[in-house]
C-alpha positions in Angstrom: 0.0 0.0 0.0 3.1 2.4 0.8 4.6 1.5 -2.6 1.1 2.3 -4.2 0.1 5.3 -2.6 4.3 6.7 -3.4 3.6 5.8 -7.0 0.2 6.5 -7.9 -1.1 9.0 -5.1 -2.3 11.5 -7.9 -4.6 8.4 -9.2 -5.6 7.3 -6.0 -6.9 10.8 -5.3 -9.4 10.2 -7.9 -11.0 6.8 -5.4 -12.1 8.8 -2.4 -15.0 11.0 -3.3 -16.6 8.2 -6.1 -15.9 6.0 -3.5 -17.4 8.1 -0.3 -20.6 9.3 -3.2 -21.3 5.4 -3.6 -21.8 4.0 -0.2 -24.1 7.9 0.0 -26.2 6.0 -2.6 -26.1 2.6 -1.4 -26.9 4.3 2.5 -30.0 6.5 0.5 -31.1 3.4 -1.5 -31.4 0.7 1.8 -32.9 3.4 3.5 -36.3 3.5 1.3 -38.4 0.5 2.0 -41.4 1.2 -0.1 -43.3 -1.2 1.8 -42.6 0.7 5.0 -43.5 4.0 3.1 -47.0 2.5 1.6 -47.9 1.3 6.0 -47.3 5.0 6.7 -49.2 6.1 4.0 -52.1 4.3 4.8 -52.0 4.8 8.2 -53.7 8.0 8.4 -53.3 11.6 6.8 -51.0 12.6 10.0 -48.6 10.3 9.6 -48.2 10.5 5.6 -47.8 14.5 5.9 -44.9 14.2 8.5 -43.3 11.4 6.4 -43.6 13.4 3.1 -42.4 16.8 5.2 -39.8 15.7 6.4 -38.3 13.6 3.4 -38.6 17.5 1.3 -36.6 19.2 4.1 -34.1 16.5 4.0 -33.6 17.5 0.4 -33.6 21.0 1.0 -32.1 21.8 4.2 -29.5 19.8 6.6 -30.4 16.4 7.5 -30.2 17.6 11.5 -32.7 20.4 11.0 -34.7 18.4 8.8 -35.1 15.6 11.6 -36.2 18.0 13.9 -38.7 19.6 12.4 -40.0 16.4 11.3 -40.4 15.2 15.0 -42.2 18.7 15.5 -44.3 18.8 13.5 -45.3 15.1 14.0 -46.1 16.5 18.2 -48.0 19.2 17.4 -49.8 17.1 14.7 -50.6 14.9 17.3 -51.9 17.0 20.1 -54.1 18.3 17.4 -55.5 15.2 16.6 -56.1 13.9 20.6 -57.3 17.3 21.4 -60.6 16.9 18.6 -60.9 13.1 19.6 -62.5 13.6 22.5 -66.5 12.2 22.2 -68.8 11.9 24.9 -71.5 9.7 25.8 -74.5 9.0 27.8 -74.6 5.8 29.5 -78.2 4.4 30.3 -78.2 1.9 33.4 -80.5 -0.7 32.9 -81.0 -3.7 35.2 -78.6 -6.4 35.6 -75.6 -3.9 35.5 -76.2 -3.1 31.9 -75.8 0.3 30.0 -76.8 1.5 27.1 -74.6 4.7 25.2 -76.5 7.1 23.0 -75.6 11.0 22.4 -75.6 12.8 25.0 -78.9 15.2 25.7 -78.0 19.0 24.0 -79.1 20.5 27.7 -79.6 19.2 31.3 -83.2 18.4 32.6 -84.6 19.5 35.4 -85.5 16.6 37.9 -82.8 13.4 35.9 -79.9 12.3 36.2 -77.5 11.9 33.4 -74.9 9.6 33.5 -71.9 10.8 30.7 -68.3 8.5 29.7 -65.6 10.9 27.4 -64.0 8.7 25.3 -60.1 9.8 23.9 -57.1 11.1 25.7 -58.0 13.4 28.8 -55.7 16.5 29.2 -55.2 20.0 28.8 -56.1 20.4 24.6 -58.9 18.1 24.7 -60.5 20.6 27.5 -61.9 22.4 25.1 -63.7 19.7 23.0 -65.0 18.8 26.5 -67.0 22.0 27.5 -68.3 21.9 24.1 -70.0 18.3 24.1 -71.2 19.0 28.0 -75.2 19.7 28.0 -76.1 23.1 28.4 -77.1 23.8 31.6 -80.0 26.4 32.2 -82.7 27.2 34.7 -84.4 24.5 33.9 -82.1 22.5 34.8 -83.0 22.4 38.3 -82.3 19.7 41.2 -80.8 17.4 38.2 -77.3 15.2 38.8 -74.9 14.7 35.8 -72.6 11.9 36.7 -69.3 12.3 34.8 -67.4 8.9 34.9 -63.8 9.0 33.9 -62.3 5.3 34.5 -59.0 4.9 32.9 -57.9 8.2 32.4 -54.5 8.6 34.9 -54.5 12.5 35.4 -57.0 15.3 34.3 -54.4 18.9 34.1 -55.3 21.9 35.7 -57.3 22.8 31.8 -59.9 19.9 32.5 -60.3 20.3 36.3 -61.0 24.1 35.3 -63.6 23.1 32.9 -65.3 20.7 35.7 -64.8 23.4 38.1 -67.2 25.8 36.0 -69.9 23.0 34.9 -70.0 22.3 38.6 -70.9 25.9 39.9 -73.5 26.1 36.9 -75.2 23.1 38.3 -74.9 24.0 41.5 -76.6 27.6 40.6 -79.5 26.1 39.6 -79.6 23.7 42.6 -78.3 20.9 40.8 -75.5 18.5 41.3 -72.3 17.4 39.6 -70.7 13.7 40.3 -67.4 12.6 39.3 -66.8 8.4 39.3 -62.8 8.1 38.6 -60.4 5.2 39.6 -57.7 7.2 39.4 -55.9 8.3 42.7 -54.3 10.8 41.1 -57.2 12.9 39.5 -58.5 13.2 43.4 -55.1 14.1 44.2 -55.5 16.7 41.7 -58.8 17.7 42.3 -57.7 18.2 46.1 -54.6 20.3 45.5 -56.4 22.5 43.0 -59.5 23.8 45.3 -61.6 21.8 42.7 -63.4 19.5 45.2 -64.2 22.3 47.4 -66.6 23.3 44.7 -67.5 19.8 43.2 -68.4 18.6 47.1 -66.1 15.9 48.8 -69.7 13.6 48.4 -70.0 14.2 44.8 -66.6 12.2 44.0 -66.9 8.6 44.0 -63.2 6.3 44.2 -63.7 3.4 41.4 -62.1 0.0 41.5 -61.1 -2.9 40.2 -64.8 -4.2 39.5 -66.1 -1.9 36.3 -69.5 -0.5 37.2 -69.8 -1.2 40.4 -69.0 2.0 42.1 -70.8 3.7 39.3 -73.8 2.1 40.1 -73.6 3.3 43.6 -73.2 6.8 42.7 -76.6 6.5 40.2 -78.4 5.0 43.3 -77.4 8.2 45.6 -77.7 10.9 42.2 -81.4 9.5 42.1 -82.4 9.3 45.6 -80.7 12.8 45.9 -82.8 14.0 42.8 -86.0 12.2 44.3 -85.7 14.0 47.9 -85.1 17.4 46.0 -87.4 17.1 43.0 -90.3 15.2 44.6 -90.9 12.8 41.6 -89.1 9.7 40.2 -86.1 10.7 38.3 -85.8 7.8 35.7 -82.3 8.1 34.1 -82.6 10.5 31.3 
């Protein structure tokens, strides 16, 4: 190799940037799977915009800053997406521990009880979507109980205690009631710590368990009898 390099260095100057250009293209070339691209592709319009993003910038910019905004844009594309996934429901208790979801009501009746379940990711953005979907309470909305039941969710964020806070008051303004049924020790931590429960009622928050529907079958049997005592008429479950 010494004798080569003494005698031919001039040609062998010519090998190192064909050489270094075509393991670039053999790098570039395993790095496209078209399989792998056509699974992004078709996994949703969120993931197919950050792939085809971020495969531009890496054209156009610096491979580094091309990463990063890739990853950026793929959070911010995401909180988007869990903040407008959020859907409630009303849950109908029938006998024999059964329920029954429909849409929930578009305002709170006076006199029932309404038992709701939100469905998607339970923080700060999806606050929002939440105070939207809640019924409407007005003033006839009077001595009525909305049970809010949030099993699986691990934490709430001060955005979605705040928005429970307010739905709380308006019930209570118009003598009503509003219940929270969560398993989650750290949502009552939270609620605690934030002046939340103060407002909601240490009685209105009900500690689930490990057997689903139990616990929220106990808080329908007090919302009703609460309702009954206040309204002075059945209050079937709305």
């Amino acid at each position: 190799m010494a004798v080569v390099i003494l005698l031919l260095g001039g040609v062998i100057g010519y090998v190192a940037m064909p050489a270094l250009a075509g393991l670039l293209i053999v790098v570039g070339a395993g790095s496209v799977r078209p399989r792998q691209i056509l699974s992004v592709a078709r996994t949703g319009a969120v993931q197919a915009t950050v792939m085809a993003t971020t495969f531009v910038l890496t054209l156009i910019v610096p491979l580094q800053y091309a990463v990063l905004v890739g990853v950026g844009l793929s959070v911010v594309l995401h909180v988007v997406r869990q903040s407008s996934g959020l859907r409630i429901r009303q849950l109908h208790l029938a006998d024999g521990h059964r329920m029954r979801e429909t849409l929930p009501p578009p305002t709170v009746a006076g006199g029932q009880v309404v038992v709701l379940q939100p469905y998607g990711s339970i923080f700060f953005a999806s606050a929002p979507a939440l105070e939207d979907q809640l019924p409407a309470v007005t003033e006839a909305s009077a001595a009525s109980a909305v049970i809010l039941r949030l099993r699986g969710a691990d934490e709430a964020g001060a955005t979605f205690i705040d928005v429970l806070t307010r739905y709380a008051a308006a019930l209570h303004g118009v003598g009503g009631r509003l219940v929270v049924v969560t398993d989650s020790p750290r949502i009552r931590r939270q609620l605690r710590v934030t002046g939340a429960l103060r407002v909601l009622g240490e009685e209105n928050l009900y500690q689930g368990g490990e057997w689903v529907g139990r616990t929220l079958q106990r808080a329908h049997r007090d919302a009703t009898a609460w309702v009954r005592d206040h309204d002075g008429t059945d209050a079937p479950d709305a």
